[in-house]
C-alpha positions in Angstrom: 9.8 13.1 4.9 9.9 11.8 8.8 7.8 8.7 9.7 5.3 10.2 10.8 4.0 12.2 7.4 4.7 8.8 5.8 1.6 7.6 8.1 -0.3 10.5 6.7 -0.3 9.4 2.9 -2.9 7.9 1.6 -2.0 4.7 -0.6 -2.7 6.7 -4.2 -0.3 9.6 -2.8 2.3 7.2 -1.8 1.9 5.3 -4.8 2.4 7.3 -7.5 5.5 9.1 -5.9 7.0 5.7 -5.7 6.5 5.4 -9.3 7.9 9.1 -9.6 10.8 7.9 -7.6 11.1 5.0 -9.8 11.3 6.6 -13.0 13.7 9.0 -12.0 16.4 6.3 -10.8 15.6 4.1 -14.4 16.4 7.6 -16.0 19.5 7.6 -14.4 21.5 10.9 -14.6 21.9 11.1 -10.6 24.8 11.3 -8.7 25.7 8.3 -6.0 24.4 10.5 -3.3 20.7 11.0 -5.2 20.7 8.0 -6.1 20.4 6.6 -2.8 18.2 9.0 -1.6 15.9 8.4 -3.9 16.4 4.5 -3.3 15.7 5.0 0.3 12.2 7.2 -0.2 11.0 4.6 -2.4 11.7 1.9 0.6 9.9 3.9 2.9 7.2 4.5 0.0 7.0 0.8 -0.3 6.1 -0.2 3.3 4.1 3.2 3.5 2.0 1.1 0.3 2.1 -2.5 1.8 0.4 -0.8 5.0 -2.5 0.1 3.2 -2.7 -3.3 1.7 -2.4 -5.2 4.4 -5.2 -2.7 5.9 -7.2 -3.4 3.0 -6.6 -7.3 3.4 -7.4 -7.3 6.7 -11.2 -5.2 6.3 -12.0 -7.5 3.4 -10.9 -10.6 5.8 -13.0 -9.4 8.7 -15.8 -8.9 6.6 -15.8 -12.2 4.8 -15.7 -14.3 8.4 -18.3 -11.9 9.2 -20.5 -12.4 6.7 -20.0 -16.5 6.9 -20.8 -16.4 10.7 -24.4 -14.2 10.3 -27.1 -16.6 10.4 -28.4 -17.7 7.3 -25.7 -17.0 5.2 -24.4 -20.2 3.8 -28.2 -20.9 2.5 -28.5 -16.9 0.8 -24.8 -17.4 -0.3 -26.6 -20.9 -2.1 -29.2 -19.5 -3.7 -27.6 -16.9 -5.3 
């Protein structure tokens, strides 16, 4: 897969054919060639999963300071 269908996986997708990719190597049973094929999809799975979580991070981020900077909210976040 090219860069650019990478960028089209959703985190789950990308996910759980990393752990396919995974299991395969641990099974072993691959020639040198496979092996590293497989080693270098699960790289590009890998950055393809820390994208979404750094995403993710950085929505939960934006909407904690924007929470803390609506007026009011330190005294509803006190009597909760």
């Amino acid at each position: 897969m090219s860069g650019n269908v990478d960028e089209a996986l959703g985190y789950e997708q990308a996910r759980d054919e990393l752990i396919e990719v995974v299991r395969r190597l641990e099974a072993g049973g691959t020639t040198l060639e496979e092996s590293l094929a497989l080693w270098e999809r699960g790289e590009e799975l890998a950055k393809v999963c820390r994208r979404w979580l750094e995403g993710a991070r950085a929505r939960l981020d934006a909407a904690l300071a924007e929470g803390a900077a609506e007026p009011g909210a330190e005294a509803r976040a006190d009597q909760e």
